[in-house]
N, CA and C atoms of all chains as a GROMACS GRO file, in nm:
protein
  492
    1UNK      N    1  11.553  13.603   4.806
    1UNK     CA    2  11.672  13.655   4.876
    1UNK      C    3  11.633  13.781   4.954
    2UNK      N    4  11.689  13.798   5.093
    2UNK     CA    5  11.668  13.893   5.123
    2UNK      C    6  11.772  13.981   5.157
    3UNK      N    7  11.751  14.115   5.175
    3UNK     CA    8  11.901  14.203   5.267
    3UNK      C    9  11.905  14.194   5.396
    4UNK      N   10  12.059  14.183   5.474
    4UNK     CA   11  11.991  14.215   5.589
    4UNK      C   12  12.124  14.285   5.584
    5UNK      N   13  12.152  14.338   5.717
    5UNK     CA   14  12.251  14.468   5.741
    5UNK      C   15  12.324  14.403   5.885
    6UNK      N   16  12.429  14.381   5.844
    6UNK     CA   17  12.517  14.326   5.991
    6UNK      C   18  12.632  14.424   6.020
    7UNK      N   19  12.679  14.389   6.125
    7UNK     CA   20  12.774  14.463   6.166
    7UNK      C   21  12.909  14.344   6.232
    8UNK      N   22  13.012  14.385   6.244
    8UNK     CA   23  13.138  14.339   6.319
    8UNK      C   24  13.195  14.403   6.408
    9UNK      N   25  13.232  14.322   6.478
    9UNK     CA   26  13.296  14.410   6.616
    9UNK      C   27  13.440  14.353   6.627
   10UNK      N   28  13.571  14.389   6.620
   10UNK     CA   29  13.692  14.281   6.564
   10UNK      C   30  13.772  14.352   6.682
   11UNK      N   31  13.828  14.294   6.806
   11UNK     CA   32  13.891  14.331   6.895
   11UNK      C   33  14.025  14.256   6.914
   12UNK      N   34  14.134  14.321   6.943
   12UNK     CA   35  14.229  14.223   6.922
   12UNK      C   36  14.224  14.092   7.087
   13UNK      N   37  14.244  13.989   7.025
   13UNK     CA   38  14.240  13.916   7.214
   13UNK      C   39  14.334  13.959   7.320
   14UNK      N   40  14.282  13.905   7.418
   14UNK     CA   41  14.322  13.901   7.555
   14UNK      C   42  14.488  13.898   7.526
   15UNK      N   43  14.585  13.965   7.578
   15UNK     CA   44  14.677  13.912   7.556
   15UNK      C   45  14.757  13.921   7.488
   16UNK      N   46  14.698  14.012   7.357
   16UNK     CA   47  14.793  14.030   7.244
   16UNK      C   48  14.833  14.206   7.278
   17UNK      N   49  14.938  14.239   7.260
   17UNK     CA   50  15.015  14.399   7.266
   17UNK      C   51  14.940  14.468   7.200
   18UNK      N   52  14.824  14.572   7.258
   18UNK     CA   53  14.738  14.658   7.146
   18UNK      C   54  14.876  14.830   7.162
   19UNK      N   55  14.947  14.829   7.074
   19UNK     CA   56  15.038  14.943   7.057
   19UNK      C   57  14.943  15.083   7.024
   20UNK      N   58  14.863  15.059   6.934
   20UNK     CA   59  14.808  15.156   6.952
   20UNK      C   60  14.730  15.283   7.020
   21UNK      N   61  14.678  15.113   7.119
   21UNK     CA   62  14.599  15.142   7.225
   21UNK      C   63  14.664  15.238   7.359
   22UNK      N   64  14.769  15.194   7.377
   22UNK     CA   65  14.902  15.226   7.429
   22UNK      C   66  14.937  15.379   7.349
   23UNK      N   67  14.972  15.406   7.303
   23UNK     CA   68  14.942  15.526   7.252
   23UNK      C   69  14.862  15.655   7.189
   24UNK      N   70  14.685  15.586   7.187
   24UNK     CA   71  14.659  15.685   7.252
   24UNK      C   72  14.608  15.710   7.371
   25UNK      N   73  14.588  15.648   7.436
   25UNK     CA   74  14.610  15.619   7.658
   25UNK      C   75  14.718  15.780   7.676
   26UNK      N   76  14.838  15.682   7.597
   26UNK     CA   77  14.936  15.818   7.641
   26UNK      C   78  14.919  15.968   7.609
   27UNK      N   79  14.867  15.953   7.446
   27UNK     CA   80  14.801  16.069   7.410
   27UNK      C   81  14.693  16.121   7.499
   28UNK      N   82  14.652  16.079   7.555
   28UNK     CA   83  14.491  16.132   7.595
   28UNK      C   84  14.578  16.178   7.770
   29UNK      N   85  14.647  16.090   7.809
   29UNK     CA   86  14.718  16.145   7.899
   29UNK      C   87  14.792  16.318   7.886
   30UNK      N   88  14.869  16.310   7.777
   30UNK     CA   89  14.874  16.423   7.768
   30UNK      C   90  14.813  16.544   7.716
   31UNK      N   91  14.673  16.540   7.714
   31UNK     CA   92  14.582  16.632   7.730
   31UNK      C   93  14.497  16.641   7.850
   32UNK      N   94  14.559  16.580   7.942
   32UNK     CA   95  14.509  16.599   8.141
   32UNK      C   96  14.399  16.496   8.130
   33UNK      N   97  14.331  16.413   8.017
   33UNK     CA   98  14.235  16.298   8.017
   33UNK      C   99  14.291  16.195   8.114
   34UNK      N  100  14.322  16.206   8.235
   34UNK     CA  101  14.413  16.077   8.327
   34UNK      C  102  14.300  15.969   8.351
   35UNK      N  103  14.151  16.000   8.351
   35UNK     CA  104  14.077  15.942   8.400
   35UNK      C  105  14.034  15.796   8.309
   36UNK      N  106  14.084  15.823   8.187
   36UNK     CA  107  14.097  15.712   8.100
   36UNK      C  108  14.218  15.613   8.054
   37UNK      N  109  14.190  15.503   8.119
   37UNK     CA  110  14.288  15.366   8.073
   37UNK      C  111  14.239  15.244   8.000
   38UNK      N  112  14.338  15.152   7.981
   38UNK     CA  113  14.281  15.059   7.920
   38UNK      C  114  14.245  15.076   7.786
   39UNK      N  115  14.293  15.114   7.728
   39UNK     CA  116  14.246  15.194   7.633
   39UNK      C  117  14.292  15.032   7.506
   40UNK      N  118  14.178  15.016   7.425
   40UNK     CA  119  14.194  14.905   7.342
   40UNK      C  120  14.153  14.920   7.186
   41UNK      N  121  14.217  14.960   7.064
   41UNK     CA  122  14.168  14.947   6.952
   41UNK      C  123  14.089  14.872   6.873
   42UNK      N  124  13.999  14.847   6.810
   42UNK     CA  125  13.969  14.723   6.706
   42UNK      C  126  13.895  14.792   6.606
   43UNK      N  127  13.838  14.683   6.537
   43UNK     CA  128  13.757  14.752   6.419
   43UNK      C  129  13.591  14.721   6.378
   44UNK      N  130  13.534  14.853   6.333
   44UNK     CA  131  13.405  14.829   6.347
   44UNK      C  132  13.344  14.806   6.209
   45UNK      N  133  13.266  14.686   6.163
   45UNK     CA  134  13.257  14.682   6.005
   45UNK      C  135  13.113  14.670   5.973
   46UNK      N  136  13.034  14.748   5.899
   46UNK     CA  137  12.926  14.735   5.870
   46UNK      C  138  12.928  14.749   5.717
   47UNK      N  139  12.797  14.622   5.741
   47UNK     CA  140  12.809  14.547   5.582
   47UNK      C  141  12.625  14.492   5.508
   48UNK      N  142  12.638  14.458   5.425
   48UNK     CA  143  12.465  14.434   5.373
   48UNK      C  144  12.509  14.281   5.303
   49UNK      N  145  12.377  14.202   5.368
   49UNK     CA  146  12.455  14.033   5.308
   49UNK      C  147  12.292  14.049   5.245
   50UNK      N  148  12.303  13.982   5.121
   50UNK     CA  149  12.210  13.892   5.071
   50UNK      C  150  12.169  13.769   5.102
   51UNK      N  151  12.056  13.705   5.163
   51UNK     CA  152  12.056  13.543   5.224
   51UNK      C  153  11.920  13.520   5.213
   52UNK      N  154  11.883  13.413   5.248
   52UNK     CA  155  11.776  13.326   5.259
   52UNK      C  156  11.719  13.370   5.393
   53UNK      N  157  11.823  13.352   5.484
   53UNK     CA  158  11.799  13.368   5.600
   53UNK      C  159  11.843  13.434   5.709
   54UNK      N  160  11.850  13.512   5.801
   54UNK     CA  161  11.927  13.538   5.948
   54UNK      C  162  12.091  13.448   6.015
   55UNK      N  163  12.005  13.331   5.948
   55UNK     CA  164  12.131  13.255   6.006
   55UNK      C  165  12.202  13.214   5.880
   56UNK      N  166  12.197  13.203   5.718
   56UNK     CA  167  12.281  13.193   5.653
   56UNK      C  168  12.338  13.292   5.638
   57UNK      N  169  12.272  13.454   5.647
   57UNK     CA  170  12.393  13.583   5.634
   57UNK      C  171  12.457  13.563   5.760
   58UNK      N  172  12.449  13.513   5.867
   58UNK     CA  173  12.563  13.534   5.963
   58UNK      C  174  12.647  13.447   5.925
   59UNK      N  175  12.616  13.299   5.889
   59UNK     CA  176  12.729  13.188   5.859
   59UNK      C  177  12.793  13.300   5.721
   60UNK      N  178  12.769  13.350   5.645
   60UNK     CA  179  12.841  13.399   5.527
   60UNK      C  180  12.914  13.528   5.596
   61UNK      N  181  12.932  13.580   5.667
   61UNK     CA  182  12.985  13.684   5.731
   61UNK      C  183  13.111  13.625   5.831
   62UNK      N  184  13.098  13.542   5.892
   62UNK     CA  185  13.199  13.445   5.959
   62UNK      C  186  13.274  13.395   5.881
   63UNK      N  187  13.256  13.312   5.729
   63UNK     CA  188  13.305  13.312   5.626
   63UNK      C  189  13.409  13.425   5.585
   64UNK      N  190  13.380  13.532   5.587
   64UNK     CA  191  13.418  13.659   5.544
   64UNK      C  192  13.524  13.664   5.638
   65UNK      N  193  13.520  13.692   5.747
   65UNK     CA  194  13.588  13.740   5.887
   65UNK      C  195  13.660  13.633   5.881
   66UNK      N  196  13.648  13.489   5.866
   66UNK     CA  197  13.765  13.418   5.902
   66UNK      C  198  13.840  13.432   5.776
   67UNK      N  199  13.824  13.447   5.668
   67UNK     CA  200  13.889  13.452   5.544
   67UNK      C  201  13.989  13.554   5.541
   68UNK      N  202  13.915  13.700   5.571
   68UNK     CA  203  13.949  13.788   5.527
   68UNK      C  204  13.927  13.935   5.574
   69UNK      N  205  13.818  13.959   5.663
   69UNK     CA  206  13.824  14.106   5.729
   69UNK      C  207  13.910  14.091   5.908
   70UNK      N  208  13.885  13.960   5.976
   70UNK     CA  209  13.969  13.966   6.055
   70UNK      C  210  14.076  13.867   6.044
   71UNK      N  211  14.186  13.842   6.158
   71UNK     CA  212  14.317  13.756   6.196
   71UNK      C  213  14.268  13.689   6.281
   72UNK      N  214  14.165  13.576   6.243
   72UNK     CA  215  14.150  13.458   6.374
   72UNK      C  216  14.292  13.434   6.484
   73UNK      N  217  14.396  13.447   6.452
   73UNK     CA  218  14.511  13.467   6.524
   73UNK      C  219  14.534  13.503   6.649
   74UNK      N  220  14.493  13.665   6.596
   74UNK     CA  221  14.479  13.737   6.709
   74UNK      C  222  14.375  13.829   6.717
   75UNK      N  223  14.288  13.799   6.669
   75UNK     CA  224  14.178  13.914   6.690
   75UNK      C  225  14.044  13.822   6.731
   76UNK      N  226  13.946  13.820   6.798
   76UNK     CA  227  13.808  13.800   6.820
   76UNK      C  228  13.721  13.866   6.750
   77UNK      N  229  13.582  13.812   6.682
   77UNK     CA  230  13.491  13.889   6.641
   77UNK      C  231  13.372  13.833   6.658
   78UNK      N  232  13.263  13.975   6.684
   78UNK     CA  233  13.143  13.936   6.690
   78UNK      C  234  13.060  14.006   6.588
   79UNK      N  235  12.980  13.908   6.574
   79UNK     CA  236  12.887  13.939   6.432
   79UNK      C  237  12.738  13.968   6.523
   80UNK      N  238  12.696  14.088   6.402
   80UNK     CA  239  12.518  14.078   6.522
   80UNK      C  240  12.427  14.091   6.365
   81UNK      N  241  12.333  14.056   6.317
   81UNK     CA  242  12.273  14.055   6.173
   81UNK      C  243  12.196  14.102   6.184
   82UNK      N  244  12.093  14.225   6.136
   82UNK     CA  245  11.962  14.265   6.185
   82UNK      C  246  11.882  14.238   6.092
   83UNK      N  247  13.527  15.778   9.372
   83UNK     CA  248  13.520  15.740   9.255
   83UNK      C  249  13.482  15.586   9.186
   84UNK      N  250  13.441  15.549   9.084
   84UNK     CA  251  13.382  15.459   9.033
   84UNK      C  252  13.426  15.412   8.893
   85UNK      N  253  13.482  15.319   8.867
   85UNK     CA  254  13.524  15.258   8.701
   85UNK      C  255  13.402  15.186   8.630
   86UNK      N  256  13.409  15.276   8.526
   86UNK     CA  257  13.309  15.234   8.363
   86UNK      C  258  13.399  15.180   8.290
   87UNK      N  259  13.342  15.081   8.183
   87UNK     CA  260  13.351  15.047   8.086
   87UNK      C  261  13.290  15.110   8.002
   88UNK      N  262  13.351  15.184   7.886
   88UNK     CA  263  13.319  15.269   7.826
   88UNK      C  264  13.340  15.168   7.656
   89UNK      N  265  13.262  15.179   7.559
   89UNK     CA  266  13.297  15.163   7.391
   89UNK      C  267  13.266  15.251   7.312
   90UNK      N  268  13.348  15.251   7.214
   90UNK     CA  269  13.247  15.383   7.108
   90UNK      C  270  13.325  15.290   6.999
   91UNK      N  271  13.200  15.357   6.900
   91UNK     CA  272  13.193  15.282   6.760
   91UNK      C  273  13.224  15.436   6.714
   92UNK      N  274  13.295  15.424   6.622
   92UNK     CA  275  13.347  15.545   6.522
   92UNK      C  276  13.304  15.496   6.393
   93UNK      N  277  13.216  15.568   6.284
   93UNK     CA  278  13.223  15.538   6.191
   93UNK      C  279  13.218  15.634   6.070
   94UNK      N  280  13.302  15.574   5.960
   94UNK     CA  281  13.264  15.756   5.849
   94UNK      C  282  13.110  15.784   5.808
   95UNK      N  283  13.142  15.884   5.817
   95UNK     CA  284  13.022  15.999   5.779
   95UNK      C  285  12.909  15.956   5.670
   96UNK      N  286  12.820  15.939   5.615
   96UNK     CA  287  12.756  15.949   5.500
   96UNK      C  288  12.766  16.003   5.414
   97UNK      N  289  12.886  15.970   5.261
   97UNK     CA  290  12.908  16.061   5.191
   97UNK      C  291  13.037  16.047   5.190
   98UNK      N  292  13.094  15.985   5.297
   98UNK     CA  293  13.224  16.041   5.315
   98UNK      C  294  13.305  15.873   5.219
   99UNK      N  295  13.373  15.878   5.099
   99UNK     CA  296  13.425  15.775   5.035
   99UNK      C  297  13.510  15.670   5.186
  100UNK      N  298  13.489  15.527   5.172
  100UNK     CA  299  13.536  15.459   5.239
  100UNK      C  300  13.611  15.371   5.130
  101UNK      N  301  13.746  15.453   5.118
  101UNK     CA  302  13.866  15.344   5.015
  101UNK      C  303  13.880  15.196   5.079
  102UNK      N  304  13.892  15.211   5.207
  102UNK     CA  305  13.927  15.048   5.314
  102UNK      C  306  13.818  14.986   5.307
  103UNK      N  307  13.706  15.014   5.304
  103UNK     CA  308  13.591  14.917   5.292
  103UNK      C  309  13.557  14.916   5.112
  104UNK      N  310  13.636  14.954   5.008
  104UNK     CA  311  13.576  14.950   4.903
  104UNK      C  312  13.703  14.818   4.822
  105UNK      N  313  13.770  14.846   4.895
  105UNK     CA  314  13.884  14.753   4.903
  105UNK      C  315  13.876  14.659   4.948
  106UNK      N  316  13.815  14.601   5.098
  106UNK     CA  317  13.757  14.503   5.156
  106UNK      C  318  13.630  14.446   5.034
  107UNK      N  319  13.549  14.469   4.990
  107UNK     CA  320  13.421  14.456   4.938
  107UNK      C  321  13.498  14.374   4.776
  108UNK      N  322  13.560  14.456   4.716
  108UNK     CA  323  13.638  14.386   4.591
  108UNK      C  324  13.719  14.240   4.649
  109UNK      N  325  13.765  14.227   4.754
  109UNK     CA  326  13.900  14.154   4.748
  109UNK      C  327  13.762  14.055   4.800
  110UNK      N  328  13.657  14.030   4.894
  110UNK     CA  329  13.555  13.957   4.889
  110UNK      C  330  13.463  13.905   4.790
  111UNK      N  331  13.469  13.978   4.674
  111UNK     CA  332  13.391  13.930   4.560
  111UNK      C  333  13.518  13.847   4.500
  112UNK      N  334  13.654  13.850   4.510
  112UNK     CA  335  13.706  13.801   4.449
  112UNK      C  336  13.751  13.667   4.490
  113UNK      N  337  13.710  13.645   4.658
  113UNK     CA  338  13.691  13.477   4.692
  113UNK      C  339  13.523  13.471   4.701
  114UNK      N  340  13.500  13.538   4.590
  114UNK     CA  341  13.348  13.503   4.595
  114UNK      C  342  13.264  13.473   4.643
  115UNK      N  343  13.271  13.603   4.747
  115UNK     CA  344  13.200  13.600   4.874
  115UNK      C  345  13.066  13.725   4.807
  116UNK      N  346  12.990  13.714   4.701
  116UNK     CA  347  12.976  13.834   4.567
  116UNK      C  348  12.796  13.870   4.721
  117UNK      N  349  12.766  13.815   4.790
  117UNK     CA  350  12.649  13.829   4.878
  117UNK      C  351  12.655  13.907   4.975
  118UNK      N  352  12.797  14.018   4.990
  118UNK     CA  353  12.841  14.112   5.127
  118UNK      C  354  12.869  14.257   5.031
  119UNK      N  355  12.792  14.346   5.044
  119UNK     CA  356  12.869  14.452   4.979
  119UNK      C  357  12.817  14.576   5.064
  120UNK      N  358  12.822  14.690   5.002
  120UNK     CA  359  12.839  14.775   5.096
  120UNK      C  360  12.926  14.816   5.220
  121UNK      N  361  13.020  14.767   5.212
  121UNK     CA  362  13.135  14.757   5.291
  121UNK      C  363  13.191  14.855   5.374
  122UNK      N  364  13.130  14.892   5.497
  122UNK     CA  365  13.210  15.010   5.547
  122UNK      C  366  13.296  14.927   5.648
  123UNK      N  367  13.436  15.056   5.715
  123UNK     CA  368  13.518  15.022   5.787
  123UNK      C  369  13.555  15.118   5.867
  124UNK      N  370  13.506  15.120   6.016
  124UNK     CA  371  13.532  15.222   6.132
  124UNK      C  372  13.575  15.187   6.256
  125UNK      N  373  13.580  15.253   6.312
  125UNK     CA  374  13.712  15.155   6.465
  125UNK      C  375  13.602  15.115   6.589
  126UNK      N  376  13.644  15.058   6.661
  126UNK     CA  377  13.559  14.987   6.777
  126UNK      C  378  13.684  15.012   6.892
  127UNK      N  379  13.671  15.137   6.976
  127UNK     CA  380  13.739  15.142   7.095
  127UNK      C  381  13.702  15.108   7.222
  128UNK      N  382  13.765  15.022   7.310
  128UNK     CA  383  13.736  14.993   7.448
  128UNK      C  384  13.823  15.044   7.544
  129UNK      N  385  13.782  15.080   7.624
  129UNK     CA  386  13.839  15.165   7.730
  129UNK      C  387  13.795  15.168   7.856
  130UNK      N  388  13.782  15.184   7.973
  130UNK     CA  389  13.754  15.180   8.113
  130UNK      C  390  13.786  15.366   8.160
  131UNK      N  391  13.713  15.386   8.209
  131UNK     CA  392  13.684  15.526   8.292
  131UNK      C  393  13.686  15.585   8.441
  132UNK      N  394  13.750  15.616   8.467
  132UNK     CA  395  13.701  15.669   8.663
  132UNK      C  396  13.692  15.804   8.670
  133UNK      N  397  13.509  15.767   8.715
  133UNK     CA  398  13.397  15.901   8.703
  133UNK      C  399  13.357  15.914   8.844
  134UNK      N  400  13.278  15.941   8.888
  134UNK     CA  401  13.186  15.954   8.976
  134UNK      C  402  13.040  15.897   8.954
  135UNK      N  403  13.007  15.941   8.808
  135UNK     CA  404  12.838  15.893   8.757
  135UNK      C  405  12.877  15.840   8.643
  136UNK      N  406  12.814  15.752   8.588
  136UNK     CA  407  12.749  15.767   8.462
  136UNK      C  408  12.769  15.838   8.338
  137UNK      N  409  12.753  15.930   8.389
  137UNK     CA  410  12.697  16.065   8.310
  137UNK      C  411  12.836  16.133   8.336
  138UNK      N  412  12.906  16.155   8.407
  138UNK     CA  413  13.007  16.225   8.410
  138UNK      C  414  13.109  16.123   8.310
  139UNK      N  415  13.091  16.030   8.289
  139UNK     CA  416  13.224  15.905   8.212
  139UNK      C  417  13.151  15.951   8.085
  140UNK      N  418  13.070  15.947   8.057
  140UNK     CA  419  12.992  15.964   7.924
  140UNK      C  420  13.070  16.116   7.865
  141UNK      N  421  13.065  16.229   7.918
  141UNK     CA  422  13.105  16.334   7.899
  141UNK      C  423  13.244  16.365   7.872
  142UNK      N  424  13.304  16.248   7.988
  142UNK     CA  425  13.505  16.217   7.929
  142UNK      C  426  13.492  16.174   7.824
  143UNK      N  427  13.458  16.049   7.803
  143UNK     CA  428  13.472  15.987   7.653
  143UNK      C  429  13.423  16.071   7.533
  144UNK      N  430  13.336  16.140   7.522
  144UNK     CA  431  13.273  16.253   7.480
  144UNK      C  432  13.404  16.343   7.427
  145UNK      N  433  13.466  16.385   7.540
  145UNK     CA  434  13.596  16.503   7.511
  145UNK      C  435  13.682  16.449   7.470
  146UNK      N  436  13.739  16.288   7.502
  146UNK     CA  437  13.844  16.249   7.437
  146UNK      C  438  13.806  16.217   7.312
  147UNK      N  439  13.695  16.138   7.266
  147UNK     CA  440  13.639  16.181   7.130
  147UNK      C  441  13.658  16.270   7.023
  148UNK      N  442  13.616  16.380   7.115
  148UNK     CA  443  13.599  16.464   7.007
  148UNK      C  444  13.795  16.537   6.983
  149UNK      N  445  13.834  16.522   7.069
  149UNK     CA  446  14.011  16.587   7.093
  149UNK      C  447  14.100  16.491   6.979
  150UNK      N  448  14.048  16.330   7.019
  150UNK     CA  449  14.145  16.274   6.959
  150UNK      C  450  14.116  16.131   6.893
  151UNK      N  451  14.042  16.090   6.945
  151UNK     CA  452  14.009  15.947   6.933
  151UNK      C  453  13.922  15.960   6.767
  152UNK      N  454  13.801  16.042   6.762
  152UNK     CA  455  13.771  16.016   6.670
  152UNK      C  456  13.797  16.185   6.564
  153UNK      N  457  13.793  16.186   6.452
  153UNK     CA  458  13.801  16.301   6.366
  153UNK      C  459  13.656  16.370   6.351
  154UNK      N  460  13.603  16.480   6.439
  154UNK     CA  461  13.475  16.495   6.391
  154UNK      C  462  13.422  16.518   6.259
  155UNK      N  463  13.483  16.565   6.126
  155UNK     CA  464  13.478  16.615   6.063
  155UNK      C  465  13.471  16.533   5.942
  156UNK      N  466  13.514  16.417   5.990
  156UNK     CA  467  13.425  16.263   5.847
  156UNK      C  468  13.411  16.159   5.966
  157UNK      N  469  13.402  16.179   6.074
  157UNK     CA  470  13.362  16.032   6.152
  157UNK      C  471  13.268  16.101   6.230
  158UNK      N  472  13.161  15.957   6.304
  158UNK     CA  473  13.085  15.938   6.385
  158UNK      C  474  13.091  15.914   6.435
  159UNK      N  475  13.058  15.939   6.605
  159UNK     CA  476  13.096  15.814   6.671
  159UNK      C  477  12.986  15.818   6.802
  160UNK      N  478  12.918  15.712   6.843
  160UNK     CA  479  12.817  15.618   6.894
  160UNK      C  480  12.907  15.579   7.055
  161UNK      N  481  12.888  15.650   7.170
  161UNK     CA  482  12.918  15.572   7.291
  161UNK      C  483  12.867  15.507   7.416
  162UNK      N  484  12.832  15.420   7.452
  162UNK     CA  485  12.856  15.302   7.531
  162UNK      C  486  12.906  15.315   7.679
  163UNK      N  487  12.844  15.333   7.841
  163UNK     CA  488  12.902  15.356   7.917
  163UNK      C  489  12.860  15.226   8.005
  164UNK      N  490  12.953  15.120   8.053
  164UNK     CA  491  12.855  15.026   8.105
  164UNK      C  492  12.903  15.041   8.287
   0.00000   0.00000   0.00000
């Protein structure tokens, strides 16, 4: 077995109302930051998988994410395994 | 003027207790997912910029960073100017 160390990148999709995002845009607006929009939340997850291989810790991490760290729903994620 | 795509990865500190990822990490061993641990949990922001350079968008995100977006004082945060 080996370790390897992955990370997630969990953005909500195209399309879905990021409220947060939306507020702090506005926040940052009101500290004269005008030059920044678009402004989009998600979440960043770093994690240590035990596997055989590169490609079974990523299949076990997708596992994870569709189960349970993200909302296939409405969120997208990308996995990178090092 | 010129629009960036800007990301920053925020993440806690070393040291700094991560309750949301220790919480994530249990509720995964408990669909016996027992091969993911170490569990951290930090934000992934996307945003767009209008700079002039490069280097000048780097330096906004930089200030909104440090003002609001991320907490310097248990977070990290890693930025991204494309």
């Amino acid at each position: 077995m080996n370790k390897y160390n992955g990370s997630v990148k969990i953005t909500l999709r195209k399309g879905i109302l990021d409220v947060q995002g939306k507020t702090v845009e506005h926040a940052l607006n009101s500290i004269e930051l005008y030059m920044i929009s678009n402004v989009r939340i998600g979440k960043y997850v770093e994690l240590t998988v035990e596997a055989d291989t590169p490609e079974i810790a990523h299949s076990i991490v997708t596992e994870a994410c569709k189960k349970l760290i993200a909302n296939p729903i409405i969120e997208d994620f990308e996995i990178i395994i090092i």
